[in-house]
C-alpha positions as CSV (number, residue, x, y, z in Angstrom):
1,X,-7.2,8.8,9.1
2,X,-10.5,6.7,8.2
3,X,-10.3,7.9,4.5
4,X,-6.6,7.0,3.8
5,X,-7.7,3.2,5.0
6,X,-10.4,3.3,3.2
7,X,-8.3,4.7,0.0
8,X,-6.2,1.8,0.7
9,X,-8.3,-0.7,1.0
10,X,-10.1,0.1,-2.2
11,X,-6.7,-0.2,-3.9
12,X,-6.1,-3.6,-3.0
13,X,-10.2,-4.6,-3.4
14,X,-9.2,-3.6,-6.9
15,X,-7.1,-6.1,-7.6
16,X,-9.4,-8.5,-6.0
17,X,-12.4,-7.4,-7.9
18,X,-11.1,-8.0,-11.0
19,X,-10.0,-11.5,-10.5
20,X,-13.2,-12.5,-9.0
21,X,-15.2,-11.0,-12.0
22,X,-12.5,-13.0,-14.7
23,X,-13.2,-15.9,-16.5
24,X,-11.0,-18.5,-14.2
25,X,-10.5,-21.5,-16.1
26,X,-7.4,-23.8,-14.8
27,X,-7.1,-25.2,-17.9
28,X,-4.4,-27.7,-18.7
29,X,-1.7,-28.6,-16.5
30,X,1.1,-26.1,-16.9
31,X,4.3,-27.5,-19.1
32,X,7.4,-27.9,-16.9
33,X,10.3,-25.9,-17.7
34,X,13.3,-27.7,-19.4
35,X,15.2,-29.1,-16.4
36,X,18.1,-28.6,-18.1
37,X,18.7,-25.2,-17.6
38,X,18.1,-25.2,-13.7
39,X,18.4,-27.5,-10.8
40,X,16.0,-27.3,-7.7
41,X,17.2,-27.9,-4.2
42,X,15.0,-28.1,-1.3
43,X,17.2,-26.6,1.3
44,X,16.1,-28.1,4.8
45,X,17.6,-31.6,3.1
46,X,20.1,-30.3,0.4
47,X,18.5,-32.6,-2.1
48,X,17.7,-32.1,-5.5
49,X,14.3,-32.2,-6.1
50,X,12.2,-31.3,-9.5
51,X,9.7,-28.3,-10.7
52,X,6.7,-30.4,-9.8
53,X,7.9,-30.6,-6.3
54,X,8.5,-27.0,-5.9
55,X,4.9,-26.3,-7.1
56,X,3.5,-28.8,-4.7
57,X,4.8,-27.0,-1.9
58,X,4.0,-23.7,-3.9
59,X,0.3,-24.4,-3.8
60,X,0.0,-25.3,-0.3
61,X,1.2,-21.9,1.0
62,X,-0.5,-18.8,1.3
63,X,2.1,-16.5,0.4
64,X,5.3,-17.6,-1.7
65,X,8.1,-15.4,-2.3
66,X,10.2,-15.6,-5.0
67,X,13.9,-13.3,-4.7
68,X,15.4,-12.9,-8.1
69,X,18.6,-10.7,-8.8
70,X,16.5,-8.3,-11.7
71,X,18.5,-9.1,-14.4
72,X,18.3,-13.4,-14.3
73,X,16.6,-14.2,-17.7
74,X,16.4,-17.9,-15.9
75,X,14.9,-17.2,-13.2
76,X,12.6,-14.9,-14.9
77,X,11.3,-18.0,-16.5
78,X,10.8,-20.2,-13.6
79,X,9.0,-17.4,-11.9
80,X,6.6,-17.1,-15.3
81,X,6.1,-21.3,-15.0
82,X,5.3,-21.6,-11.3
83,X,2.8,-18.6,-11.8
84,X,1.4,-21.0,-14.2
85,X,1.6,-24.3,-12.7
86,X,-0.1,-22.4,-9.3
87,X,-2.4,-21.6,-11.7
88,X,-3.5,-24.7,-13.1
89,X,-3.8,-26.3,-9.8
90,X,-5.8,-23.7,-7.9
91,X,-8.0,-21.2,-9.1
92,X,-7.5,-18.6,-6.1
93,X,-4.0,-16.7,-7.1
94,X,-2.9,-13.7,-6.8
95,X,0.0,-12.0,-8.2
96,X,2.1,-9.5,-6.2
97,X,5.2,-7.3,-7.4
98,X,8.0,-5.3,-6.2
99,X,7.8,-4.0,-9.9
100,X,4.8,-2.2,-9.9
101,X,3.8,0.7,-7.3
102,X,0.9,1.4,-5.3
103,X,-0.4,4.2,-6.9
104,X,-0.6,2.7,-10.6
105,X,-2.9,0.0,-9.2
106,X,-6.0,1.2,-11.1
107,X,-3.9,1.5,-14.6
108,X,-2.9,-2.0,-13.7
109,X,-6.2,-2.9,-13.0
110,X,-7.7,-1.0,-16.7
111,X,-4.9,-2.8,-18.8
112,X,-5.7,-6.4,-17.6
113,X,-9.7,-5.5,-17.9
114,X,-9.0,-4.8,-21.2
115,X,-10.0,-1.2,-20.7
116,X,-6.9,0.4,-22.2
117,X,-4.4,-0.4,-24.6
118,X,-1.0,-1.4,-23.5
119,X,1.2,1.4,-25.0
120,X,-1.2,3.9,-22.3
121,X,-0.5,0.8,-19.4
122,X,3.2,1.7,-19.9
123,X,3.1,5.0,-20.5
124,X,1.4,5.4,-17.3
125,X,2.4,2.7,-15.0
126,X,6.1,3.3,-14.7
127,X,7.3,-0.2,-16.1
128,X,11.1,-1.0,-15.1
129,X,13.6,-0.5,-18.0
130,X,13.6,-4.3,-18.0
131,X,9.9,-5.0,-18.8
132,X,9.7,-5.9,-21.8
133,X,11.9,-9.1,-21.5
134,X,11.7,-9.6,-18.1
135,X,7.9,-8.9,-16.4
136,X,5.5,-8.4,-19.6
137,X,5.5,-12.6,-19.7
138,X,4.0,-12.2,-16.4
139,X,1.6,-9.6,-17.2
140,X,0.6,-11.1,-20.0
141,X,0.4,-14.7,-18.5
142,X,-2.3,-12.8,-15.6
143,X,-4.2,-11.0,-18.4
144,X,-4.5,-14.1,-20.1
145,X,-5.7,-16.5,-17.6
146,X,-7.4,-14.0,-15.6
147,X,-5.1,-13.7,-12.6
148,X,-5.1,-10.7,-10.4
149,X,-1.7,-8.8,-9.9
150,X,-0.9,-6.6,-7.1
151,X,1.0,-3.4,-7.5
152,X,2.7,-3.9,-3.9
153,X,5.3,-1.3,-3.5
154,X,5.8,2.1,-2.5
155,X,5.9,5.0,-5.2
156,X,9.6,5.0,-5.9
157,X,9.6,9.3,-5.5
158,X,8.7,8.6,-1.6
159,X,11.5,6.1,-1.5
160,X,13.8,8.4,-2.7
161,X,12.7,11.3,-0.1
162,X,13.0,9.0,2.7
163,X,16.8,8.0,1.5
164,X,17.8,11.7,1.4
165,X,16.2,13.0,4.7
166,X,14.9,9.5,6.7
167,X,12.1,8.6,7.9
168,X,11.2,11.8,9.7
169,X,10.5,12.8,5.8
170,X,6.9,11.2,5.9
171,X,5.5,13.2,8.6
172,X,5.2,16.0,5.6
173,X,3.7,14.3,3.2
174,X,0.3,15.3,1.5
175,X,-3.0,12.9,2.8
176,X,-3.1,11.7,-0.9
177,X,1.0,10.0,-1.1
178,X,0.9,8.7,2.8
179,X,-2.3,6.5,1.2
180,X,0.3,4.6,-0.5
181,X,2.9,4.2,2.0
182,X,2.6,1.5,5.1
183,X,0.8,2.5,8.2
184,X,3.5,0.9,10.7
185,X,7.7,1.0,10.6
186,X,9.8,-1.2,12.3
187,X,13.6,-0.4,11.1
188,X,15.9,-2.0,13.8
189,X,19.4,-2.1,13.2
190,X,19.0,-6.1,13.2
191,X,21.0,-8.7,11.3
192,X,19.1,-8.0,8.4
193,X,20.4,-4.1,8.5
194,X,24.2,-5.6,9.2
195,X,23.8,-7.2,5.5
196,X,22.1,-4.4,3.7
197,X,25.0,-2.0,5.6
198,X,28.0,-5.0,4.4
199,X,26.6,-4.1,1.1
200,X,26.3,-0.5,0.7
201,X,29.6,-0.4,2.4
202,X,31.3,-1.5,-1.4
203,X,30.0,1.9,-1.9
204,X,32.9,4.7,-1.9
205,X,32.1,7.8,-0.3
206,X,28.9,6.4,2.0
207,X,28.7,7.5,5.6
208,X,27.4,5.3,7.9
209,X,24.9,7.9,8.5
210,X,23.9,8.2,4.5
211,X,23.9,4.1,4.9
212,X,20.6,4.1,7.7
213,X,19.1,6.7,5.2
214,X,19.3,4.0,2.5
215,X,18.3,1.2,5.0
216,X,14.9,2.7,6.3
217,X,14.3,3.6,2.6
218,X,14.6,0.0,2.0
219,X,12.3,-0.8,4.9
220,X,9.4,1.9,4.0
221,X,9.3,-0.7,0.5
222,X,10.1,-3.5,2.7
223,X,6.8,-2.1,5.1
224,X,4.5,-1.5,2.2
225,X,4.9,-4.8,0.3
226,X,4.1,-6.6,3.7
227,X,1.3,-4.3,4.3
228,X,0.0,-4.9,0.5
229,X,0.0,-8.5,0.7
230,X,-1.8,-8.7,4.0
231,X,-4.3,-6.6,3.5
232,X,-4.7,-8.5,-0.2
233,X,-5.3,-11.7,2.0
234,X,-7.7,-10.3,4.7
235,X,-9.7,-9.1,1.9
236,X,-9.6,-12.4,-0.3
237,X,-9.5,-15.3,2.1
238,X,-7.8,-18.7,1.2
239,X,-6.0,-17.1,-2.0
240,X,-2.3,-18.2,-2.7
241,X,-0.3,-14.6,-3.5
242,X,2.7,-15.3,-5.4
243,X,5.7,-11.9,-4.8
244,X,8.2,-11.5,-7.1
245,X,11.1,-9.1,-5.8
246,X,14.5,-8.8,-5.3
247,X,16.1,-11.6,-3.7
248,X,16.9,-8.8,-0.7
249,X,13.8,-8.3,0.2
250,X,13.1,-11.7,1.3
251,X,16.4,-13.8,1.3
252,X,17.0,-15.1,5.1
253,X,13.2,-14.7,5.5
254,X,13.9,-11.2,6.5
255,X,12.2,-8.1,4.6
256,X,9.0,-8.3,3.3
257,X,8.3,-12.3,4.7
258,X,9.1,-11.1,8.3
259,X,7.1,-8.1,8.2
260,X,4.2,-10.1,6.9
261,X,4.5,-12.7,9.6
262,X,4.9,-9.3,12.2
263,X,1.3,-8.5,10.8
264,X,0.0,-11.8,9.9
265,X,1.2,-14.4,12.8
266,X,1.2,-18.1,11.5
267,X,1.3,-17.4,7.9
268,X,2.1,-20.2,5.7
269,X,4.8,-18.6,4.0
270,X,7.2,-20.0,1.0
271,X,10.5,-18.6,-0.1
272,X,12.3,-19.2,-2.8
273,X,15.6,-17.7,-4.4
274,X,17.1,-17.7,-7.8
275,X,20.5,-17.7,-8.1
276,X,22.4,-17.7,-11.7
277,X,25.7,-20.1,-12.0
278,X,27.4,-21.5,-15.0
279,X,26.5,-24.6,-14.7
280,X,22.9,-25.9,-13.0
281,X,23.2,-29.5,-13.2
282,X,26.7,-29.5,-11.2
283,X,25.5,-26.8,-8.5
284,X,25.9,-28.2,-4.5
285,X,24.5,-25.7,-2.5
286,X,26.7,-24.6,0.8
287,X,25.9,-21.7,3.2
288,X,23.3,-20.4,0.9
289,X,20.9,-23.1,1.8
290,X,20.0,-20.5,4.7
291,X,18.8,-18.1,2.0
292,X,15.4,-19.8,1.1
293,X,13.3,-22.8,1.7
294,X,13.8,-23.7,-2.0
295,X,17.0,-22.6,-4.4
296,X,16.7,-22.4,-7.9
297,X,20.0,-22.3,-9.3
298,X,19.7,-21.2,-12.9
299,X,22.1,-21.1,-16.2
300,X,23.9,-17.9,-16.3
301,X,25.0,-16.7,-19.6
302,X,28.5,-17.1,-20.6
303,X,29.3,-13.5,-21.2
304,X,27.7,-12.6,-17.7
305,X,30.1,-12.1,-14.8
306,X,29.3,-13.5,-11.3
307,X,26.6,-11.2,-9.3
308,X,26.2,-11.0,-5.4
């Protein structure tokens, strides 16, 4: 199995390679965003604290990850402004994201080079339907000021197998795909599968048997991210890697952050969680203070319906 580790390594050295040959000027210190339409809470206190604060803490870690619900326009913001902030203050940061897939690494590695145009980086790089509005600020932001980004996550296709037929499904895959999933699984029926099963279970017509299909799908993505970022930081020493991904995958400190500290004991880790309400400045956080070690409430729009 020597080449597929060798395969994967050269896939994360990408993304390392181009940073390093960049032009990696800090710059400026990064605007804050208006205050107004969030409220920070550091959640080992419950006090309100500010964006500066937040990126403090940010810079000091070696991996933060930030959980958004996909479709947050406010928290899509924040996450744009502490990649910049982390920016300005350290010169060794790393991008990672749930967003983009293993296997498009070198078309994300052409388009911020400058190699190819951006209409052939999305036509080849599977962009979410929400790009556009949502993640091109962040590619953009990285092309501009010459930060790396990590396509972390698993090729959605294998995802999909392993939902329909489990993890017994990867066993059959060609040498060329099981390059671009993790090398180790761990998908015990813990407290983080009792809240992805409470879930799923809003779902009509889901067995509980169709439910640990989903589950180990969500830990092969859960398994690669961890393995992505890891490998990222043996490879690139003292660099802060900034994930953005579903608040799922690393709420509780479950997912991708406890697989990472599984492979990478005594990480200093950072998570923080967006979470959309109609009014910032009046949010008190209650049981979700477990979620994160920071929570960002945001302004959610008027027209938009609570979300879980």
């Amino acid at each position: 199995m020597r080449s597929l580790h060798s395969y994967r390594s050269v896939v994360i050295l990408s993304a390392v390679v181009l940073g390093a040959c960049s032009s990696r000027s800090a710059g400026p210190a990064a605007p804050q965003p208006a205050s107004a339409d969030h409220r920070v809470v550091e959640s080992s206190t419950g006090a309100v604290t500010d964006f500066r604060a937040l990126v403090d803490r940010a810079v000091a870690a070696e991996v933060v990850f930030f959980g958004e619900l996909h479709d947050d326009a406010g928290t899509h913001r924040l996450q744009r402004a502490l990649l910049d902030a982390a920016a300005a203050r350290r010169g060794d940061v790393v991008l990672a994201l749930e967003m983009f897939e293993r296997d498009v690494q070198p078309v994300l590695d052409a388009y911020l080079a400058g190699r190819i145009t951006e209409a052939e980086f999305l036509e080849k790089s599977r962009p979410w339907p929400n790009y556009a509005t949502d993640y091109r600020p962040l590619i953009e932001l990285a092309k501009e000021r010459g930060i790396p980004v990590l396509a972390a996550n698993v090729p959605r296709r294998i995802a999909a197998q392993v939902s329909r037929g489990g993890l017994d499904t990867l066993q059959a895959l060609p040498e060329a795909d099981r390059a671009f999933v993790a090398r180790e699984f761990q998908c015990p029926r813990d407290t983080y599968y009792d809240r992805f099963a409470a879930t799923m279970s809003g779902h009509p017509g889901l067995t509980e048997a169709m439910i640990f299909r989903f589950y180990e799908a969500q830990c092969v993505k859960d398994e690669t991210m961890a393995e992505s970022v890891v490998e990222l930081l043996k490879a690139r020493p003292g660099a802060l890697v900034i994930h953005m991904n579903g608040s799922f995958h690393s709420d509780y400190g479950s997912g991708v952050p406890e697989r990472v500290r599984r492979r990478r004991p005594g990480s200093r880790i950072l998570t923080l969680t967006g979470i959309p309400v109609a009014d910032p400045a009046n949010a008190v956080p209650g049981e979700e203070r477990s979620r994160a070690d920071f929570l960002l409430y945001t302004k959610r729009p008027q027209e938009s319906a609570p979300q879980k």
